[in-house]
C-alpha positions as CSV (number, residue, x, y, z in Angstrom):
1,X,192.4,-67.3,-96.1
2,X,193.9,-66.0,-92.9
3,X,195.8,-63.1,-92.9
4,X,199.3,-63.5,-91.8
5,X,200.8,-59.5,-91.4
6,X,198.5,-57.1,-90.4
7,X,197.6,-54.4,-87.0
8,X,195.1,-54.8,-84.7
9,X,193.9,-52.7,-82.0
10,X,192.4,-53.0,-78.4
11,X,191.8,-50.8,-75.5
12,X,191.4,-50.7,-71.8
13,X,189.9,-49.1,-69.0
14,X,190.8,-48.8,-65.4
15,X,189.1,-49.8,-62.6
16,X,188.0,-45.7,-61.9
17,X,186.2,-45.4,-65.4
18,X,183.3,-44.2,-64.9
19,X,181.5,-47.7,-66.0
20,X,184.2,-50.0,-64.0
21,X,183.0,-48.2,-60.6
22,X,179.5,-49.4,-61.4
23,X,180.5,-53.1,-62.2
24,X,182.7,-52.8,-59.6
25,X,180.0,-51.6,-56.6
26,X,177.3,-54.4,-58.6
27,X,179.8,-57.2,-58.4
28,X,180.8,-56.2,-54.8
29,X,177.3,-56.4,-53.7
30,X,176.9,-59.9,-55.9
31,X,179.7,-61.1,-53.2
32,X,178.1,-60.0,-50.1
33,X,175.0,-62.1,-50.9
34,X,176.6,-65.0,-52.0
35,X,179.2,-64.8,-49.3
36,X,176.1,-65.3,-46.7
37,X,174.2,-67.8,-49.3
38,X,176.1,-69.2,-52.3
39,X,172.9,-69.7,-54.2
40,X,171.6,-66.4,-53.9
41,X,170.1,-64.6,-56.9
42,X,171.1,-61.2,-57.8
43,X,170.8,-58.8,-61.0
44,X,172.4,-55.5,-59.3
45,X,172.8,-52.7,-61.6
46,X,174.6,-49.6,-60.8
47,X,173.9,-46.1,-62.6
48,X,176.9,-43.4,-61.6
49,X,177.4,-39.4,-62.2
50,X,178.5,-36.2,-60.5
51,X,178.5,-36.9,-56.8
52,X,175.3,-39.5,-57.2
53,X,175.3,-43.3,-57.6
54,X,172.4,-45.7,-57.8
55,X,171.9,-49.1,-57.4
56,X,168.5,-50.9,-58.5
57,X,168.3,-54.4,-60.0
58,X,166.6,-57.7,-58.0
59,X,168.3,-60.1,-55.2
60,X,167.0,-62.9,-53.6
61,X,168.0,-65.2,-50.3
62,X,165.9,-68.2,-49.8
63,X,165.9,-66.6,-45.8
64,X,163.7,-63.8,-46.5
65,X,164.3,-62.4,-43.0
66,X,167.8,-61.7,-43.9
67,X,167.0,-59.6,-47.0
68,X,166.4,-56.5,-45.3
69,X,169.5,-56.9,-43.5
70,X,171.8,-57.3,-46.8
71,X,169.9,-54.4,-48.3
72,X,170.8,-51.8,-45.2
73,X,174.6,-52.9,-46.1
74,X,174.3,-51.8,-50.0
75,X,175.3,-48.2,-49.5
76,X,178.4,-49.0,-47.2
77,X,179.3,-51.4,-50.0
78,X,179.1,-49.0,-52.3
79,X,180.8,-46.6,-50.1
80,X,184.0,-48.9,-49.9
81,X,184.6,-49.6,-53.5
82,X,184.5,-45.8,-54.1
83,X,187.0,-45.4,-52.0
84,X,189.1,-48.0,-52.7
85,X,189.2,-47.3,-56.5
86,X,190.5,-43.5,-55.4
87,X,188.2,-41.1,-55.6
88,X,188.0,-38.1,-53.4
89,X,186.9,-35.2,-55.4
90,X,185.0,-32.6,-54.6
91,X,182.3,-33.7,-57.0
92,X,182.8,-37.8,-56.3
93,X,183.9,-38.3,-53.0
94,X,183.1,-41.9,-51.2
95,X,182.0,-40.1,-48.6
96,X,179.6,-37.3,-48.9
97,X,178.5,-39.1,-52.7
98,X,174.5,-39.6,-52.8
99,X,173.8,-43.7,-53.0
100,X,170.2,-44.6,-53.8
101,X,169.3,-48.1,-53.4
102,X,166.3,-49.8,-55.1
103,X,167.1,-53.3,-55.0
104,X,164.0,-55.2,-54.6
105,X,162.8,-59.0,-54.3
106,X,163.5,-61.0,-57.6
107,X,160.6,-61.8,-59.3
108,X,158.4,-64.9,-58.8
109,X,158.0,-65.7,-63.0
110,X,162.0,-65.2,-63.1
111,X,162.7,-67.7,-60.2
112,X,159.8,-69.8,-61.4
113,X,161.8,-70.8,-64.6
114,X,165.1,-71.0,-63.4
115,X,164.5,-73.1,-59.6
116,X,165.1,-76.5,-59.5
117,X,162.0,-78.9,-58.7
118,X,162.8,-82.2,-57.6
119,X,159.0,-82.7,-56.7
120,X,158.5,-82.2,-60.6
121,X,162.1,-83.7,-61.5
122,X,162.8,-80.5,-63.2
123,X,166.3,-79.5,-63.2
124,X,167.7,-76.1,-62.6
125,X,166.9,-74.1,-65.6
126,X,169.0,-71.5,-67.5
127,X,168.3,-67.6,-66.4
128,X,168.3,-66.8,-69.9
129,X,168.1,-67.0,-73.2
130,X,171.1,-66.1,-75.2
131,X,174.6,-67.1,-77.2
132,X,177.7,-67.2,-74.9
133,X,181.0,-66.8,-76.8
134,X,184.3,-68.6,-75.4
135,X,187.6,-67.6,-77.3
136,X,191.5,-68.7,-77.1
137,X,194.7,-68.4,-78.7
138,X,198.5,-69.3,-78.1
139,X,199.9,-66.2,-79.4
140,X,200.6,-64.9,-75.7
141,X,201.1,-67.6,-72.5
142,X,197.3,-66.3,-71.1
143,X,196.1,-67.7,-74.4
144,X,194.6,-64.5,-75.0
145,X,194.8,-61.6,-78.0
146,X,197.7,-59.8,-77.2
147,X,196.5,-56.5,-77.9
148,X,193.9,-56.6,-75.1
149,X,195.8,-58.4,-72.7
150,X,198.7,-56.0,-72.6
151,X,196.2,-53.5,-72.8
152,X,194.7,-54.4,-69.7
153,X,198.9,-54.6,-67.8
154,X,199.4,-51.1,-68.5
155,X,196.4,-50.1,-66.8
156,X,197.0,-52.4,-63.7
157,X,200.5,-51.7,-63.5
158,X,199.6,-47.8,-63.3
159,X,197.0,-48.2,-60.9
160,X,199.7,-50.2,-59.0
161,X,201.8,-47.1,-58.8
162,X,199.1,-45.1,-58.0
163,X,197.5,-46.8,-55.5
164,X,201.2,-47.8,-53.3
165,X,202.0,-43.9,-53.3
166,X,204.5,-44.4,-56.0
167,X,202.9,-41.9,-58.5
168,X,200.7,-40.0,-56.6
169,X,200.4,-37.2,-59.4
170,X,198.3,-40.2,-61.7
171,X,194.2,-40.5,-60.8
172,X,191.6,-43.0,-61.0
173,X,189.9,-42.7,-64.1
174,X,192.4,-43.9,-67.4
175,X,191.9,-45.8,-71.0
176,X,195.1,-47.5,-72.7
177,X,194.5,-48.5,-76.7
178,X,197.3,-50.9,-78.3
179,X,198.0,-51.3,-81.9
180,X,199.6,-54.0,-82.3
181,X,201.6,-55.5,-85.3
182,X,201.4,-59.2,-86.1
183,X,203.7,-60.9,-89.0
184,X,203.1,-64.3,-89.8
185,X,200.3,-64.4,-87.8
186,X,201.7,-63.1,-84.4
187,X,202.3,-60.4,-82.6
188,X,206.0,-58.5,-82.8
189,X,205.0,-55.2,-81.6
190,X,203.3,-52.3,-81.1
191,X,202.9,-49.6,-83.7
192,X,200.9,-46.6,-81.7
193,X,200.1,-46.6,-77.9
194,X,197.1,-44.2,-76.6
195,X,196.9,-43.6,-73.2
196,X,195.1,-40.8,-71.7
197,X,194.9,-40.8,-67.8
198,X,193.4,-38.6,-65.3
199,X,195.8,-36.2,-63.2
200,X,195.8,-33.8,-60.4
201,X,197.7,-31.3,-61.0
202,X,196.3,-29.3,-63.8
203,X,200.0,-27.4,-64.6
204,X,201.1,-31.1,-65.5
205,X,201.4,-31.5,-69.7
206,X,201.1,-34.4,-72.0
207,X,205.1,-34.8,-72.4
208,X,204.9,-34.3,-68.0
209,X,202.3,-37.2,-68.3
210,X,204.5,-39.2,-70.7
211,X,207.6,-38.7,-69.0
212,X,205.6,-40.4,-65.7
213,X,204.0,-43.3,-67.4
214,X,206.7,-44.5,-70.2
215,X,208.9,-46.3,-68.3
216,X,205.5,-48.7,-66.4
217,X,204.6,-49.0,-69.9
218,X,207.9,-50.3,-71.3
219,X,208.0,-52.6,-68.5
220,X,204.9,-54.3,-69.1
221,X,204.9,-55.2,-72.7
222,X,207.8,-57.6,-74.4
223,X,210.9,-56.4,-75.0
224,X,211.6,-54.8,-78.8
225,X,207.8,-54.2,-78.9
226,X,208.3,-50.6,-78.3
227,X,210.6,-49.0,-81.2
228,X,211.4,-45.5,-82.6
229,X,208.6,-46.2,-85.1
230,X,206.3,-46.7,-82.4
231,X,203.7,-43.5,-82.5
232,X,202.3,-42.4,-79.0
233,X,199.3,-40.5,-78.1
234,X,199.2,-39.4,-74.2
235,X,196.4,-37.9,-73.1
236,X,195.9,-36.7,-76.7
237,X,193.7,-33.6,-75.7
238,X,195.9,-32.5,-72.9
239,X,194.5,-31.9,-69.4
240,X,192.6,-34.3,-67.9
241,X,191.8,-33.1,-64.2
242,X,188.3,-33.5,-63.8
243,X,187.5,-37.9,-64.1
244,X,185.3,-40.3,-63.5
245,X,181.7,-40.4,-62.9
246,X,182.0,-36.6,-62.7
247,X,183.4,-36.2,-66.4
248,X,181.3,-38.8,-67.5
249,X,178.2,-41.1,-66.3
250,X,178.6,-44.6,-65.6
251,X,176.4,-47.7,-65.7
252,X,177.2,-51.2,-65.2
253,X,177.8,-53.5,-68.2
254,X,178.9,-51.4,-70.9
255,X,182.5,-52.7,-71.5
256,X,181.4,-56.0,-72.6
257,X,184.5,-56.3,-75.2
258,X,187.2,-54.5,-72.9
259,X,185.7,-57.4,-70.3
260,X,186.9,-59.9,-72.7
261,X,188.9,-60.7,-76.1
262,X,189.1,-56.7,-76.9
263,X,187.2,-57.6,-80.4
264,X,189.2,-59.6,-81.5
265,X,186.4,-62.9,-80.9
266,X,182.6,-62.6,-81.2
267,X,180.6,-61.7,-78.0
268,X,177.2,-63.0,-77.4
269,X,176.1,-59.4,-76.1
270,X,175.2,-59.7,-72.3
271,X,177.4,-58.3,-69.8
272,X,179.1,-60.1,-66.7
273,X,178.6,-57.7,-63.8
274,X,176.1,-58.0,-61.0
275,X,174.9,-61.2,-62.3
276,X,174.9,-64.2,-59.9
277,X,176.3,-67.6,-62.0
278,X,172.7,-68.9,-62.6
279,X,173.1,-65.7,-65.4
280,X,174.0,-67.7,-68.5
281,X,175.5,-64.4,-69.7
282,X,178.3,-64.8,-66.8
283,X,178.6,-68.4,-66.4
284,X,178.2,-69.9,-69.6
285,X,180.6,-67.1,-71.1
286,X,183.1,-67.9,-68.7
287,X,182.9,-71.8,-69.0
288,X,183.1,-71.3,-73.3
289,X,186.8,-69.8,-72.4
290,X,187.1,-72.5,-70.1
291,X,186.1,-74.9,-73.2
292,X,188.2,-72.7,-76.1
293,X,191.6,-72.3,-73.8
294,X,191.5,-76.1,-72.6
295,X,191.1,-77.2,-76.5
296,X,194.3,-74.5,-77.9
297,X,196.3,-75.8,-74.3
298,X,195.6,-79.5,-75.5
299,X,197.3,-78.7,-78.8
300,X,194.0,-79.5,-80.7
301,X,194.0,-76.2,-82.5
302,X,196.4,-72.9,-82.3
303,X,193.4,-70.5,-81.6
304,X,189.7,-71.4,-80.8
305,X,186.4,-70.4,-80.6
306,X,183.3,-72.0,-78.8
307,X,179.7,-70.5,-79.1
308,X,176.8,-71.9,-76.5
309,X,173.2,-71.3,-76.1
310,X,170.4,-71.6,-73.7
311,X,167.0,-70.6,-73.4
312,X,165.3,-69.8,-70.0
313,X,164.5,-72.5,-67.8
314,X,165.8,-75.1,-70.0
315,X,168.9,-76.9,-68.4
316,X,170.7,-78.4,-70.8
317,X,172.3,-76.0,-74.1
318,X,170.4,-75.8,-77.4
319,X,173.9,-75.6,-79.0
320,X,177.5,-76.5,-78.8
321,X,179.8,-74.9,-81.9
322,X,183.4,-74.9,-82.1
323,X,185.8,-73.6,-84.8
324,X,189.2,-73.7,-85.0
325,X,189.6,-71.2,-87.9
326,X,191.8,-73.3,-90.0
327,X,194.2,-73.8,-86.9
328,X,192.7,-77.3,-85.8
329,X,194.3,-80.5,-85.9
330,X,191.3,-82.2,-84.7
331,X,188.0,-81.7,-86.8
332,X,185.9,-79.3,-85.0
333,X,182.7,-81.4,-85.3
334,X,185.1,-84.0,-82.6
335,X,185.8,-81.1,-80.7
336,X,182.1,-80.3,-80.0
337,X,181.4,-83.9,-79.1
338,X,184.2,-84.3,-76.9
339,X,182.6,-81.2,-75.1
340,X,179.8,-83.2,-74.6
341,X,181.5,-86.0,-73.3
342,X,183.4,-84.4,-71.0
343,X,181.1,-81.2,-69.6
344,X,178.3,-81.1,-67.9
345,X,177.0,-77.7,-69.6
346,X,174.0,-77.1,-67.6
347,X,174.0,-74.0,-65.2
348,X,174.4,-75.8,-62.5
349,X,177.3,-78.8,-64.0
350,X,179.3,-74.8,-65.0
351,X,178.6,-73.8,-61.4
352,X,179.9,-76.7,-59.8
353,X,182.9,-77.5,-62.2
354,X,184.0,-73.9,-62.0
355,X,182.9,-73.9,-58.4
356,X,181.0,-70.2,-58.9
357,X,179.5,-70.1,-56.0
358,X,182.0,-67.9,-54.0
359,X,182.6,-64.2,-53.6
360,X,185.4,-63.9,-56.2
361,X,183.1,-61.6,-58.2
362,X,184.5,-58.2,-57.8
363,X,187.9,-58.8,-58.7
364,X,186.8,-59.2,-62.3
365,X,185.3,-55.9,-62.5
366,X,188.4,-54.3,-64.4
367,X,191.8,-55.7,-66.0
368,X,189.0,-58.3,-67.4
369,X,187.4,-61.4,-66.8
370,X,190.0,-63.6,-69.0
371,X,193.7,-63.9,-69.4
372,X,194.3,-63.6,-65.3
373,X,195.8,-66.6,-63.4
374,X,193.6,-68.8,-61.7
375,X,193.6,-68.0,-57.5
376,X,194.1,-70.4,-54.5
377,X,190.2,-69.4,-53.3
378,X,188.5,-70.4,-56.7
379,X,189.5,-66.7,-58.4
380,X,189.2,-66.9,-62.2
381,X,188.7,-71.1,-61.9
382,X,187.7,-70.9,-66.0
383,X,191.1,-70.4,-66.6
384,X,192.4,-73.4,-65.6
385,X,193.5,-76.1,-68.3
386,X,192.5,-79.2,-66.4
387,X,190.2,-80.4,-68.8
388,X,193.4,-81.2,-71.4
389,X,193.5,-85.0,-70.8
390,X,189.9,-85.2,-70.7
391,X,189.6,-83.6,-74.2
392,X,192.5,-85.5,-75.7
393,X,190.4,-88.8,-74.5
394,X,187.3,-88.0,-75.5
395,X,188.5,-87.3,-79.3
């Protein structure tokens, strides 16, 4: 049975945690090759520490005279996000940071199982195997958990500040952890907060810090969430001057749960960042939202969750599940065969019903990759709810 009253607990990171800058400069580079070619191929993975990032992973342009070209602009790619995130310490500085690129040519047995053949009549085939995980629920308006989706505003609401001069104290690197208490089976509030953020001036306190952040906080989450009972932790261990890849290495791909339901859904296990949308891991976990929030946004079930899987170089899925944990008003055995009816789940049907192939990569790299409005330029197309009336026909 399904319990009704219980707390449950997410966390965030910014966009300057140490392992955001490296999705961040992989996704970034993912948009410069398919900005010049939409169906280039790139695996970019991005390793970060004290005053030294590096960049290594496989791209490929089907104009192999222009490769050499895109690699020479890695490093001023790189460059840009660095300094756009915020950082100019002495010890992480866009500027005098060292950047070591060693992209190189994908490999020939990778593309050789994923490229189309119409020769052959062989369709485009997945770029790996693996179980995608798509989740939704309609205890927020997002028809996300709410724990990680206000999570995620207090961090982007502080880095708003931060970054428009507002709170120019605050620094790039920052976590946020909600506990959040549900009763009858949603949320009503928040019983502790932890937020530790990074800071320059090192006379500054945990009450100084608190004093700065509460009232962003109080903004972003619903009214009455935040009580006297409500215990807070800021910056629990007191100064926190020195941040980012200099306090800590980064490496692309290692916030696969703050990227999407914050635990509260199964994850397949493959990261998002740096991987072009023939990646199963990206595209196939973006079009099982897609999938989960179109069935709880058709009424069919109040939360959702849809597993896929693929195995390389094999278009179609080996599996469709859905379950509707006791929510459903539709049996979730219809559900998956509406899916069928109404999705073309190959990688290349989720690349051209999402429309993938655009450089709207990098903006996903922190505040993650669900729960965010869909954007005029094709932005976060998997959460769009246009498949409703298809769904309701199918069933």
């Amino acid at each position: 049975m399904t319990r009704s009253n219980y707390i449950f607990t997410s966390e965030s990171v910014s966009e300057g945690h140490p392992d955001k800058v490296c999705d961040r400069i992989s996704d970034s580079i993912l948009d410069a090759f398919i900005a010049e070619e939409p169906e280039a191929r790139v695996a970019c993975e991005t390793f970060a520490t004290t005053n030294r990032v590096v960049i290594g992973g496989e791209v490929g342009l089907s104009d192999k005279t222009k490769l050499a070209d895109y690699m020479g602009r890695v490093e001023g790619i790189a460059r840009d996000c660095i300094k756009d995130i915020g950082y100019e310490q002495e010890k992480f500085h866009h500027a005098t940071c060292e950047i070591t690129n060693l992209l190189h040519e994908q490999s020939a047995h990778i593309a050789q199982g994923v490229n189309a053949d119409e020769a052959k009549k062989k369709a485009e085939g997945a770029g790996d195997q693996g179980i995608m995980f798509g989740f939704a629920t309609n205890e927020t308006e997002m028809l996300m958990p709410a724990p990680i989706l206000y999570a995620h505003a207090i961090l982007k609401r502080l880095a708003e500040v931060r970054k428009n001069g507002t709170e120019p104290a605050l620094g790039p690197d920052a976590k946020s952890q909600l506990s959040v208490r549900y009763e009858g089976g949603k949320p009503v509030g928040v019983s502790s907060l932890v937020l530790s953020t990074q800071h320059f001036d090192p006379d500054l306190t945990s009450v100084d810090i608190r004093a700065i952040v509460e009232p962003y906080i109080t903004e972003v989450l619903p009214e009455g969430w935040l009580t006297a009972d409500t215990v807070w932790h800021v910056n629990p261990t007191g100064k926190f001057v020195i941040g980012g890849p200099d306090g800590d290495a980064g490496l692309t791909g290692r916030k696969i749960i703050v990227d999407t339901y914050g635990g509260a859904a199964p994850h397949g296990g493959g990261a998002f960042s740096g991987k072009d949308p023939t990646k199963v891991d990206r595209s196939a976990a973006y079009v099982a939202r897609y999938l989960a929030k179109n069935v709880v946004a058709a009424g069919m079930a109040d939360r959702c969750t849809i597993q896929l899987s693929y195995a390389i170089g094999v278009a179609e899925p080996l599996s469709i599940y859905a379950d509707t944990h006791g929510t459903g008003e539709i049996e979730p055995s219809a559900i998956e065969l509406a899916i069928r009816k109404t999705m073309d789940l190959t990688p290349r049907g989720i690349r051209e019903h999402l429309q993938l192939n655009k450089p709207i990569f990098a903006r996903t790299a922190a505040y993650g990759h669900f729960g965010r409005a869909p954007e005029a330029d094709g932005g976060f197309s998997w959460e769009k709810t246009d498949l409703v009336d298809a769904l309701k026909a199918a069933v």
